[in-house]
KOLDOFI-417678 format. One record per residue (C-alpha): x, y, z; residue in three letters; chain. Coordinates in steps of 0.2 Angstrom, whole numbers. Layout:
<c1: X; c2: Y; c3: Z; zanu: ALA; volum: A>
...
! end
This chain:
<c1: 449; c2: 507; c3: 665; zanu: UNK; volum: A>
<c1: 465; c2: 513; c3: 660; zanu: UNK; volum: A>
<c1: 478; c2: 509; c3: 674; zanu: UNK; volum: A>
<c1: 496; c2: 512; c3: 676; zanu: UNK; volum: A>
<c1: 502; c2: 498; c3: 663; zanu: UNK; volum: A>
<c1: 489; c2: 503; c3: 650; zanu: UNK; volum: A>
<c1: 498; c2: 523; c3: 653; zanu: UNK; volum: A>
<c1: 513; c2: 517; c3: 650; zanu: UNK; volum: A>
<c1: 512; c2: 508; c3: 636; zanu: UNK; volum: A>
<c1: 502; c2: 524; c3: 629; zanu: UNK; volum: A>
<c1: 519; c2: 536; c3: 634; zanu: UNK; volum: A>
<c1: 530; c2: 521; c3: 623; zanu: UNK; volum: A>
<c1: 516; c2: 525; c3: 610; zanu: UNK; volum: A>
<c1: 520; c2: 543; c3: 612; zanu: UNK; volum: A>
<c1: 538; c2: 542; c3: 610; zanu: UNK; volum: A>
<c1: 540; c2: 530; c3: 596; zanu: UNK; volum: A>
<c1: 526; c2: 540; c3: 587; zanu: UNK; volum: A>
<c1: 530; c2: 556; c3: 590; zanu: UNK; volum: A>
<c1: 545; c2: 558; c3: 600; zanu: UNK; volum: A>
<c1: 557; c2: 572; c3: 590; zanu: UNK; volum: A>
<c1: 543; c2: 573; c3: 576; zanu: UNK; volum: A>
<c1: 536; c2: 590; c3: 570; zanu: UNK; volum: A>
<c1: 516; c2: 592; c3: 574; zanu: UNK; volum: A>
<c1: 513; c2: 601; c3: 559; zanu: UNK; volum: A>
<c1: 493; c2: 603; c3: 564; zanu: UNK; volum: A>
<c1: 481; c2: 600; c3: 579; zanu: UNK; volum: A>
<c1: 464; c2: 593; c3: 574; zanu: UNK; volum: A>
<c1: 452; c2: 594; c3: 588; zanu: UNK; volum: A>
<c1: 438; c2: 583; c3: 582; zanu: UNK; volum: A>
<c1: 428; c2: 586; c3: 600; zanu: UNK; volum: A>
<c1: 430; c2: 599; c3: 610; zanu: UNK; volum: A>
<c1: 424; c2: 595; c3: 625; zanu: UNK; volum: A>
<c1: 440; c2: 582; c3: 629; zanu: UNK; volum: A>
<c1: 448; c2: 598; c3: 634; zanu: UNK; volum: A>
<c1: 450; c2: 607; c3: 648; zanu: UNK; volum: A>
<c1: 455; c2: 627; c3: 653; zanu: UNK; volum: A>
<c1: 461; c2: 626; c3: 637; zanu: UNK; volum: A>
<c1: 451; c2: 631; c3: 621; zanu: UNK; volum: A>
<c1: 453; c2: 624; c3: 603; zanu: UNK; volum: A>
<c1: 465; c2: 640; c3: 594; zanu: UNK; volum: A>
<c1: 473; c2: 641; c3: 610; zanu: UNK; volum: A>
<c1: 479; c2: 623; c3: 609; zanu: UNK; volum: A>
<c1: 484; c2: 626; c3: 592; zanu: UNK; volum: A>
<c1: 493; c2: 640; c3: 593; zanu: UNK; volum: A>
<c1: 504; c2: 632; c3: 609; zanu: UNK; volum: A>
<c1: 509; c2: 617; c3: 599; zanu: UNK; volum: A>
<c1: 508; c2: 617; c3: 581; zanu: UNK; volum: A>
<c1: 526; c2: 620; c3: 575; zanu: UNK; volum: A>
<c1: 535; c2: 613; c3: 589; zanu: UNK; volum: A>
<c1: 542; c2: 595; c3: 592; zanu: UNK; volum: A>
<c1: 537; c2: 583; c3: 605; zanu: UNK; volum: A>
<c1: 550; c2: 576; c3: 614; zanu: UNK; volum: A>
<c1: 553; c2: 562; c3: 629; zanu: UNK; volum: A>
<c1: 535; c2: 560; c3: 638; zanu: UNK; volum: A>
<c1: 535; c2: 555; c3: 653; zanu: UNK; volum: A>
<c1: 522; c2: 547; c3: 667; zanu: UNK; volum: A>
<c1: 517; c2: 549; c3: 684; zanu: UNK; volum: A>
<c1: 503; c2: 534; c3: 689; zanu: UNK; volum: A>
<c1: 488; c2: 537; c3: 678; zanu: UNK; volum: A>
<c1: 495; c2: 555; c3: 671; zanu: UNK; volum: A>
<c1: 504; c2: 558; c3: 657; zanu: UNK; volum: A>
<c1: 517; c2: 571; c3: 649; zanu: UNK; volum: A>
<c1: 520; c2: 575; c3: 633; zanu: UNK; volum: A>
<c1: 534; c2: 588; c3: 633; zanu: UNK; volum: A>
<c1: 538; c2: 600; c3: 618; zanu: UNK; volum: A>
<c1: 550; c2: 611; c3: 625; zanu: UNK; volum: A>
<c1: 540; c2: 623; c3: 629; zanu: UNK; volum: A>
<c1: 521; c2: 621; c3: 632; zanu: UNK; volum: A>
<c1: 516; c2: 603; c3: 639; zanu: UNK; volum: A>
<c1: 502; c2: 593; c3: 634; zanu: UNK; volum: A>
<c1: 492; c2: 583; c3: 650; zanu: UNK; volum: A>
<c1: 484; c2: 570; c3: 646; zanu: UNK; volum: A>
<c1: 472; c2: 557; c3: 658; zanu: UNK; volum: A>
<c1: 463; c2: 543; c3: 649; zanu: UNK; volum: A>
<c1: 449; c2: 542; c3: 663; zanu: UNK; volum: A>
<c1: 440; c2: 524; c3: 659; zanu: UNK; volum: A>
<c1: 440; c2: 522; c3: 642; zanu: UNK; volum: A>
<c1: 455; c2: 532; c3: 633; zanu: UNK; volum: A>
<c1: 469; c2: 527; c3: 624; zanu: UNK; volum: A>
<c1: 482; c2: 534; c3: 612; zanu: UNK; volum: A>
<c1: 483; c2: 527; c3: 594; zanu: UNK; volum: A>
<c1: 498; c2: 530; c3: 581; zanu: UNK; volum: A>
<c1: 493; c2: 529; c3: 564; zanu: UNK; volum: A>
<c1: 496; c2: 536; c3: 544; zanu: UNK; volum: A>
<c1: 487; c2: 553; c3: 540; zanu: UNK; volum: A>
<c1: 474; c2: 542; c3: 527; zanu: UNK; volum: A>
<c1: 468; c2: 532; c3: 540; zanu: UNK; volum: A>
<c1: 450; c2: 534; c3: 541; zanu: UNK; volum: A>
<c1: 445; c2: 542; c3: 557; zanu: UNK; volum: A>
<c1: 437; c2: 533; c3: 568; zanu: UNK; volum: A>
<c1: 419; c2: 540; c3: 580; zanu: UNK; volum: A>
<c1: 431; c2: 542; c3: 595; zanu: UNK; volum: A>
<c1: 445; c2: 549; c3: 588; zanu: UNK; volum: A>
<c1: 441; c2: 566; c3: 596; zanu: UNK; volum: A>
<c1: 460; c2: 574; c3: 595; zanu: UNK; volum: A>
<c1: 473; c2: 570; c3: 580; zanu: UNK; volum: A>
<c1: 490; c2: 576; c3: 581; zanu: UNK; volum: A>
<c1: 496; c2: 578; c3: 564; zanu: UNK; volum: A>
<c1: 516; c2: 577; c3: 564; zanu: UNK; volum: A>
<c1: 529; c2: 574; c3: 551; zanu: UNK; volum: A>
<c1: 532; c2: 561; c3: 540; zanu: UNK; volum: A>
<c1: 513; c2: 557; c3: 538; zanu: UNK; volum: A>
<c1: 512; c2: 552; c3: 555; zanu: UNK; volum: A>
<c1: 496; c2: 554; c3: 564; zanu: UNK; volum: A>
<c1: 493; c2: 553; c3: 583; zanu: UNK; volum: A>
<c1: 477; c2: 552; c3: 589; zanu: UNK; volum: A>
<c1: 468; c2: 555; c3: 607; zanu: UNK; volum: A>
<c1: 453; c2: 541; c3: 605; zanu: UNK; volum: A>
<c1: 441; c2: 544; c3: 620; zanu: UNK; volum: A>
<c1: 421; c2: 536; c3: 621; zanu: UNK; volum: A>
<c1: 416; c2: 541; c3: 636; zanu: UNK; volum: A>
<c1: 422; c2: 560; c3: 639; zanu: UNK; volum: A>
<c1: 427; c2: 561; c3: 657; zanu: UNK; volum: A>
<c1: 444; c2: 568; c3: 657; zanu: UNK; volum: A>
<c1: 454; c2: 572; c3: 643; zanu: UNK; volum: A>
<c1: 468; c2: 587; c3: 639; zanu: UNK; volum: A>
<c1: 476; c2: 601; c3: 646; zanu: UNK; volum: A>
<c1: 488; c2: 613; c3: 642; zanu: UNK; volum: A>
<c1: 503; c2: 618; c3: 655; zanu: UNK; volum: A>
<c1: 512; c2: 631; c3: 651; zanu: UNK; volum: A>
<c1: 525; c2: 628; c3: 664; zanu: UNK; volum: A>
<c1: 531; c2: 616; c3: 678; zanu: UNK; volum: A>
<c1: 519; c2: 627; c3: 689; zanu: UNK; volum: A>
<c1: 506; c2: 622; c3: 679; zanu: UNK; volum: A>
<c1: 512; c2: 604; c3: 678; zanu: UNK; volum: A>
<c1: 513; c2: 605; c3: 699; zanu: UNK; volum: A>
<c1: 493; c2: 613; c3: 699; zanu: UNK; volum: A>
<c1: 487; c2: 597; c3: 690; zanu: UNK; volum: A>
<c1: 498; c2: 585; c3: 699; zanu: UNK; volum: A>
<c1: 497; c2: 591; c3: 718; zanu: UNK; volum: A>
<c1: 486; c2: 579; c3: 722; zanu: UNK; volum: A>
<c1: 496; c2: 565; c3: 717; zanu: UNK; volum: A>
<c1: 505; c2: 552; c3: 728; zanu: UNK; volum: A>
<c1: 521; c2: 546; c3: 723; zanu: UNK; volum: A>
<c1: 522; c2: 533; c3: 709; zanu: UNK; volum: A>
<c1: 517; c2: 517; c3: 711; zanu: UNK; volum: A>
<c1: 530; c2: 511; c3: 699; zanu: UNK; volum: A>
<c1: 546; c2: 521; c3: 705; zanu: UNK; volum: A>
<c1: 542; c2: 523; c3: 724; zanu: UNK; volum: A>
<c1: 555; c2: 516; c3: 734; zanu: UNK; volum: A>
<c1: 549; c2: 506; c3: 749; zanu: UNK; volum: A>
<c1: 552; c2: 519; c3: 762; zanu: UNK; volum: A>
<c1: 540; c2: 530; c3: 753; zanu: UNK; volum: A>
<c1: 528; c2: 516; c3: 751; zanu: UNK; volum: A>
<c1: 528; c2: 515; c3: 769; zanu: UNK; volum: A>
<c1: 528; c2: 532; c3: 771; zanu: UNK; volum: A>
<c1: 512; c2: 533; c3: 760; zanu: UNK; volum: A>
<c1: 504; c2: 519; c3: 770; zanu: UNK; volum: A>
<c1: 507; c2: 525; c3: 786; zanu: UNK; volum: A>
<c1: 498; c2: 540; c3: 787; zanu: UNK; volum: A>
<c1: 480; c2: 534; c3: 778; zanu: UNK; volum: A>
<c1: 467; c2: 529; c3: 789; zanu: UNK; volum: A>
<c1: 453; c2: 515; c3: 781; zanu: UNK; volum: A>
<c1: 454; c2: 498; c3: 775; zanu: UNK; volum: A>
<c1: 468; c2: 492; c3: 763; zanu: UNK; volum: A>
<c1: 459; c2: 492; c3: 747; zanu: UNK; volum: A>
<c1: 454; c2: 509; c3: 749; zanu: UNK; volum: A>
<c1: 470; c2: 516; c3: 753; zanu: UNK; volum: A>
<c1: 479; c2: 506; c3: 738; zanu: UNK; volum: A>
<c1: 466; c2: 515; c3: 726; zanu: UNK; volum: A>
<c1: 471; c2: 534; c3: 736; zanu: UNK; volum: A>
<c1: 480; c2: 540; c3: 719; zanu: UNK; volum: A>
<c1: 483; c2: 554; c3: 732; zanu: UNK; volum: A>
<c1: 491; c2: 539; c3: 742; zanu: UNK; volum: A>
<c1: 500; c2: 532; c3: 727; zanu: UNK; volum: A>
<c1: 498; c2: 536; c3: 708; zanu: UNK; volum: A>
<c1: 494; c2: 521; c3: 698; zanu: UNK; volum: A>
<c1: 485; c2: 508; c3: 707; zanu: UNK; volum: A>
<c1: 465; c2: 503; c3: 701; zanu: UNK; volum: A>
<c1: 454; c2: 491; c3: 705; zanu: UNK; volum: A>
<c1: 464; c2: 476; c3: 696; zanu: UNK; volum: A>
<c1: 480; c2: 480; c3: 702; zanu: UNK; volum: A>
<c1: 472; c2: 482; c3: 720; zanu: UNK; volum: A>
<c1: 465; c2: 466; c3: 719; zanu: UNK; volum: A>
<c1: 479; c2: 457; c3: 712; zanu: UNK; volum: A>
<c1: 492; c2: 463; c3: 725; zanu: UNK; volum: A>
<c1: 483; c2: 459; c3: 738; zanu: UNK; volum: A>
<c1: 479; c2: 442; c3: 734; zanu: UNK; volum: A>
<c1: 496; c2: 440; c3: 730; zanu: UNK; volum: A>
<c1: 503; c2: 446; c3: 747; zanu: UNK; volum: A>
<c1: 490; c2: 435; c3: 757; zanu: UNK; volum: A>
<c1: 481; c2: 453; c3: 762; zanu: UNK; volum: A>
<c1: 462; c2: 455; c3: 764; zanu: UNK; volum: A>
<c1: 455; c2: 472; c3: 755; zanu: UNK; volum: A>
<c1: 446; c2: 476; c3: 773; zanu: UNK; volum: A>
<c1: 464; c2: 475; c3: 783; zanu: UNK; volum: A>
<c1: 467; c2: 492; c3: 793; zanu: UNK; volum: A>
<c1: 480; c2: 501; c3: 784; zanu: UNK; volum: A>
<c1: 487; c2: 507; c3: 798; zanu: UNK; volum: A>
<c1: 486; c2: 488; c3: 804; zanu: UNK; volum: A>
<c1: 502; c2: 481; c3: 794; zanu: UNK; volum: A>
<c1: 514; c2: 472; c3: 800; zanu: UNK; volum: A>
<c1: 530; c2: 474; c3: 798; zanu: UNK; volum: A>
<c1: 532; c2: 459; c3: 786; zanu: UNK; volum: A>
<c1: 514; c2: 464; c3: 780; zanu: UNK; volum: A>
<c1: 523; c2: 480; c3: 773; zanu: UNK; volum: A>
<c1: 538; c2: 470; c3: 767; zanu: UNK; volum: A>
<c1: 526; c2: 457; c3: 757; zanu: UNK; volum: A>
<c1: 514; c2: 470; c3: 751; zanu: UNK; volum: A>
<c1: 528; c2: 481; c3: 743; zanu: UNK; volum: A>
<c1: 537; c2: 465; c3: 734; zanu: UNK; volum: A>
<c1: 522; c2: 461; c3: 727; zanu: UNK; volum: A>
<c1: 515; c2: 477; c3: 720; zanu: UNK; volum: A>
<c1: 535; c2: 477; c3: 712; zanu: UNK; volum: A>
<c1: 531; c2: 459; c3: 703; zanu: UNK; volum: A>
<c1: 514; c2: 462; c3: 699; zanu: UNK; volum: A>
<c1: 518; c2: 481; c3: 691; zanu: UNK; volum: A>
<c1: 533; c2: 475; c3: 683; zanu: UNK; volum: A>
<c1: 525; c2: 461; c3: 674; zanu: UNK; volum: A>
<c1: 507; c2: 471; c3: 669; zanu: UNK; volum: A>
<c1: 521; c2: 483; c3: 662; zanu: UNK; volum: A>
<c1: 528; c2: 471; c3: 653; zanu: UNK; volum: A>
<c1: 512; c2: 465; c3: 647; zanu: UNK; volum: A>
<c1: 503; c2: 483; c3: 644; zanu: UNK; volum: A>
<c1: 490; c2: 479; c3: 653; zanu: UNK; volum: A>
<c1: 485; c2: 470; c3: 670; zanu: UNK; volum: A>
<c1: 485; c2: 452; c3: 660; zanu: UNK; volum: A>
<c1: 468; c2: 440; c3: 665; zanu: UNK; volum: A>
<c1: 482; c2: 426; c3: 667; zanu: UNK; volum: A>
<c1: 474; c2: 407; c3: 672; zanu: UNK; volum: A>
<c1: 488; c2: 409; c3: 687; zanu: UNK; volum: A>
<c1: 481; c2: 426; c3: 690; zanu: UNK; volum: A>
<c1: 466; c2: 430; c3: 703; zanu: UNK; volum: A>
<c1: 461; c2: 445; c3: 689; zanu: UNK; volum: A>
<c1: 460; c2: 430; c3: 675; zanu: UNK; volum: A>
<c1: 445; c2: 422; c3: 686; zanu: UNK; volum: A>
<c1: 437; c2: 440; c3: 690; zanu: UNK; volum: A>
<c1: 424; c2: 437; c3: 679; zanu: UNK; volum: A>
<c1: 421; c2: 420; c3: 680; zanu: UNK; volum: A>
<c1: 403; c2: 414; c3: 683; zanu: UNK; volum: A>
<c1: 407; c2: 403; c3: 699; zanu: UNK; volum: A>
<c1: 426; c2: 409; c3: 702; zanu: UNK; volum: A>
<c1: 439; c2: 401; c3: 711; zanu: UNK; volum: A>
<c1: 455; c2: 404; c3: 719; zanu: UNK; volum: A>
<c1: 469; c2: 399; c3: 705; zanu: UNK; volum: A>
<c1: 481; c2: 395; c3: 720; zanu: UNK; volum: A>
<c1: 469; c2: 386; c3: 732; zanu: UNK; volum: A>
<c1: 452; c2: 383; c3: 724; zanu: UNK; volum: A>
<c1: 442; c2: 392; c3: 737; zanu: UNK; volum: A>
<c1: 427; c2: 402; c3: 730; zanu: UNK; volum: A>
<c1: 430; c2: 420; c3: 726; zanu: UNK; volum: A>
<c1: 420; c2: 432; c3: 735; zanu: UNK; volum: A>
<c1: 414; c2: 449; c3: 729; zanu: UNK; volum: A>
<c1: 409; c2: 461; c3: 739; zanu: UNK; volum: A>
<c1: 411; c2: 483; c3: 737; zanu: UNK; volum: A>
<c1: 421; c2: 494; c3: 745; zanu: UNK; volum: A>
<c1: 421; c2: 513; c3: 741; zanu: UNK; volum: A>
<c1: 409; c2: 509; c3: 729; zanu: UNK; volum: A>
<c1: 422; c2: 498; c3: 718; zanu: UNK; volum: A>
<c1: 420; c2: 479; c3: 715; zanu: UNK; volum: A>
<c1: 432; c2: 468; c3: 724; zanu: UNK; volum: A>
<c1: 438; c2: 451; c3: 723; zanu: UNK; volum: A>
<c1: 447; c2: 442; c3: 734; zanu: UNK; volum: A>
<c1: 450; c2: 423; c3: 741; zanu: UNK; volum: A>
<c1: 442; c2: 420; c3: 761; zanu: UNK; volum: A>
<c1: 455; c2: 405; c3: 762; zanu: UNK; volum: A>
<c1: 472; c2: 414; c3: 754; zanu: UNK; volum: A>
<c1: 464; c2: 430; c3: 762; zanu: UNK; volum: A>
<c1: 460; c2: 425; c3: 780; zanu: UNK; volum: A>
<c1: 471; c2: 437; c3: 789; zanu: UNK; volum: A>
<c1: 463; c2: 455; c3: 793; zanu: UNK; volum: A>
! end
């Protein structure tokens, strides 16, 4: 699933794409990736104008024109490609931006559970938004405790909250835990303040380098490269890993790294 390092490596595919290039057409292969927006509509707003410096905000992201915006969430499995206009279309390419230059942008989405939308303003940027935290990636640590300290629940569960902060999934969660010595069913409101201090520093490191990386990287030093394992163990201490669910999301975390809750 998409998280905040896959998004923005899709906004740097946006803007070395399409960033000050014409869309001379929009070729909505598949409808139903939009939403409160129809086919013409979308067309009309954007074809003949130029996309300019997109921006992000945890698992949302902006494509600005100047004028309209195009919204764009990649739920669990989309992505944005950058291609030539002869490239054959591929079964989930479901949106293709045609831009100048023979550039070709395209929305490639399998299973269809968000998608597009059209803001016409920043109020409509605002609507979709609202319920956002701050950013995961830019949020300073008094906000981060801010954030923190007004969610009630286990750790885990607050750390996924994008109404908490934007940005953080399952990997993330379970890697900065792990990372910070936290277990996923620690109060939230329980924190130390050291807790706080380590928890933020980590989700720094552990953003910057999935950033780096485009991705949350399966690393042999990192808990999420022995998630999948069939007898997983600690890469720091070589205790078994234990699985367990929490909000109805998979978690993984070390009973010896983790002990404290």
């Amino acid at each position: 699933m998409p998280e905040l390092p896959d998004v923005e490596g899709f906004r740097q595919v946006l803007e070395s794409c399409a960033k000050g290039r014409l869309i001379r057409r929009v070729d909505v292969r598949d409808p139903g990736v939009l939403h409160g927006v129809g086919t013409r509509r979308l067309r009309d707003a954007l074809e003949g104008r130029r996309f300019g410096t997109p921006e992000r905000h945890g698992k949302w992201l902006l494509a600005r024109t100047g004028g309209p915006t195009l919204v764009l969430h990649f739920g669990m499995t989309g992505r944005l490609v950058c291609g030539q206009v002869e490239d054959p279309v591929e079964t989930h390419d479901r949106v293709l931006f045609i831009l100048g230059g023979d550039r070709e942008l395209r929305f490639r989405y399998q299973r269809k559970l968000q998608g597009l939308w059209l803001a016409h303003d920043e109020s409509d940027v605002d609507r979709l938004l609202r319920r956002q935290g701050p950013d995961a990636l830019t949020v300073d640590r008094a906000g981060f405790e801010e954030a923190l300290s007004s969610r009630r629940g286990y750790l885990k569960t607050a750390l996924t909250d994008q109404s908490v902060l934007a940005g953080l999934g399952n990997l993330l969660a379970d890697e900065i835990l792990w990372r910070a010595r936290l277990r996923p069913d620690h109060g939230a409101r329980d924190l130390t303040p050291e807790d706080r201090r380590r928890l933020y520093s980590e989700m720094r490191r552990t953003l910057r380098s999935s950033v780096a990386a485009g991705c949350v990287p399966p690393r042999d030093s990192w808990l999420t490269g022995h998630q999948d394992d069939g007898d997983p163990r600690c890469p720091r201490c070589g205790a078994g890993l234990r699985r367990t669910r929490m909000a109805g999301r998979g978690t993984v975390w070390c009973p010896r790294c983790q002990a404290d809750g």
